[in-house]
N, C-alpha and C positions, 0 to 999 in steps of 0.2 A: 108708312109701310108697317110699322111694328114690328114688336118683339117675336119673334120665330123661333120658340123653344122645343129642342129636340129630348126625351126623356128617356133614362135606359133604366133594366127593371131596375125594381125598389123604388125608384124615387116617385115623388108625389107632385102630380102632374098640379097646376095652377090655375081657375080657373079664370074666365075674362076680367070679374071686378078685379081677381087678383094680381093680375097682368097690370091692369089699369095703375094701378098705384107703385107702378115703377117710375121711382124719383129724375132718374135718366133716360129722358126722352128718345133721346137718337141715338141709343142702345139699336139693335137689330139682330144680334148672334148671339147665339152661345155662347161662343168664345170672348166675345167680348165681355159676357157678364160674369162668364167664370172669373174671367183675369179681375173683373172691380171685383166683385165679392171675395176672392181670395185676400185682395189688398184687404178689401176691409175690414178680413178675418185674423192678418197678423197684425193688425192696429187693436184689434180684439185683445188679441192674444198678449203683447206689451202692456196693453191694461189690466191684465188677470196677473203678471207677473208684476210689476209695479205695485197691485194693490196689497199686496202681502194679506192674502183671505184667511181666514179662520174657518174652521167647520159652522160654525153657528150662524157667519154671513153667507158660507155657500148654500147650506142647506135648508134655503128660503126661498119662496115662491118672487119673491120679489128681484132676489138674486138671477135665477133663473130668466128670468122674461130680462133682466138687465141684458146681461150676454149677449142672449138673442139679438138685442139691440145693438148693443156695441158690434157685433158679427155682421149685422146685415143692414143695417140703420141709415148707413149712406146710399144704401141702393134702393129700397120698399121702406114704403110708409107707414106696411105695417110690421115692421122687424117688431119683436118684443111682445105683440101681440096674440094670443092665445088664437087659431081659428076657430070660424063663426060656423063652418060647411064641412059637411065628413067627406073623408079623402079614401083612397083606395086603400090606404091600411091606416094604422091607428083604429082608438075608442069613439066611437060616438062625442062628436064635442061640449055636447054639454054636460059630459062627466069628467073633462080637464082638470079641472081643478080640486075634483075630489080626490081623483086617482093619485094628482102631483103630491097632494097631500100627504095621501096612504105612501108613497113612495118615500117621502124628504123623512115624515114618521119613521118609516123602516129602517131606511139609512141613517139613523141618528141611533136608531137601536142597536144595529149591526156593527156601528162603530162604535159605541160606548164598550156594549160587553165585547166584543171583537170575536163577534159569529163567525166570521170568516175572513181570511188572509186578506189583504190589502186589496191585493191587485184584484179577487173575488169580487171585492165591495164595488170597486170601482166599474166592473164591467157588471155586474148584477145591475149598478147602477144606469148605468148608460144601456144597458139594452132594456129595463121596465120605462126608462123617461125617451127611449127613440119607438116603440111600441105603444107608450100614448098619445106620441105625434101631437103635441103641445103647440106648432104650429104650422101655416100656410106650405112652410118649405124650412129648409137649410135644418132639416131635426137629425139627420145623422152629423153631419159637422156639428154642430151645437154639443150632440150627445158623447160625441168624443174628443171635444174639448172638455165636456163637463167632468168625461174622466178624467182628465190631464189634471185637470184642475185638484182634483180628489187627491189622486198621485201625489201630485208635488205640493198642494198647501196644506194636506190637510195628514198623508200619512211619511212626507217628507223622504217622497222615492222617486226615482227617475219617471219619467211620462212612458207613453207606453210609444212603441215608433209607429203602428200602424200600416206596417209594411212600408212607412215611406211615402203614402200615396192619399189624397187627398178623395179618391174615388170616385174622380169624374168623369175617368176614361172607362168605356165598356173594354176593360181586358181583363186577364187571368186574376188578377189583384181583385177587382170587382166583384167578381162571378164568385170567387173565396170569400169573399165578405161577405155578401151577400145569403152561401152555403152557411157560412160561420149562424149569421142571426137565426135563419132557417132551423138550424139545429137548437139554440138556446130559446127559441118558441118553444120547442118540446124538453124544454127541460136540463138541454144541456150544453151548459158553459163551456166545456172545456176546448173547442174551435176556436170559439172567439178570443179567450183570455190568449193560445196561442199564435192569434191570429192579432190579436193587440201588442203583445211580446216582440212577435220576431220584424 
């Protein structure tokens, strides 16, 4: 039968190879891959807190595609994986790697001289590396984990709560986040950092 994925805006639709290398055969729903993927996300997430990270292991290309992996790693084969095919938003893919670069650069500059407030960094951060769309799927989870991560290893501050919500349901929460990114495309932060806050 296969997988039957239903997509609500923002997210990046998957295409057949990439279907294909779903590790879980007799998957079929949604819901069903929401529920493993989340699992597999707070098994992530207990690894980033365990590993007690440093700014100079986060803010590496290798770091990066790790997460990914550990995030999604049990479910697709190619969690960790940069994609190969341009998706309805993101860069062109085969400028991944330069842009993640110009990104991890910035943010290593923005935290040394301390350009801007923490919590700044962190969503500067996560909205330039979910606007590269570094992979197939799971770049907004990824990208605000990678804040959290920032947050807590590296400027030693609470995570942001994210409204609470993982953003998979098409409701009022979504549509706000969704508005939030909308606005920091043009320029301006200040939705999202409130929208990561409250």
């Amino acid at each position: 039968m296969g997988l039957n994925l239903r997509y609500l805006e923002g997210q990046t639709p998957l295409n057949e190879e990439e279907k294909e290398d779903l590790k879980i055969k007799s998957l079929t729903s949604q819901n069903e891959l929401n529920e493993l993927e989340q699992l597999n996300i707070e098994k992530a997430i207990a690894w980033a807190i365990q590993s007690r990270l440093k700014a100079e292991k986060i803010l590496t290309e290798k770091f990066i595609q790790e997460l990914h992996k550990k995030m999604f790693g049990d479910i697709w084969k190619w969690a960790g994986n940069y994609r190969m095919t341009n998706k309805n938003i993101g860069i062109h893919w085969v400028q991944i790697a330069t842009e993640l670069k110009k990104l991890l650069d910035d943010t290593t500059y923005w935290i040394e001289h301390e350009t801007f407030p923490a919590e700044e960094i962190a969503i500067r951060f996560k909205h330039r590396i979910v606007s590269i769309h570094c992979f197939p799927n799971g770049n907004g989870r990824h990208s605000r984990l990678m804040a959290d991560i920032l947050m807590e290893s590296v400027f030693h501050k609470e995570v942001f709560s994210w409204q609470q919500s993982n953003m998979l349901k098409a409701d009022n929460t979504r549509k706000e986040y969704i508005k939030a990114l909308k606005e920091a495309d043009n320029g301006n932060l200040n939705a999202l950092i409130n929208f990561a806050r409250n």
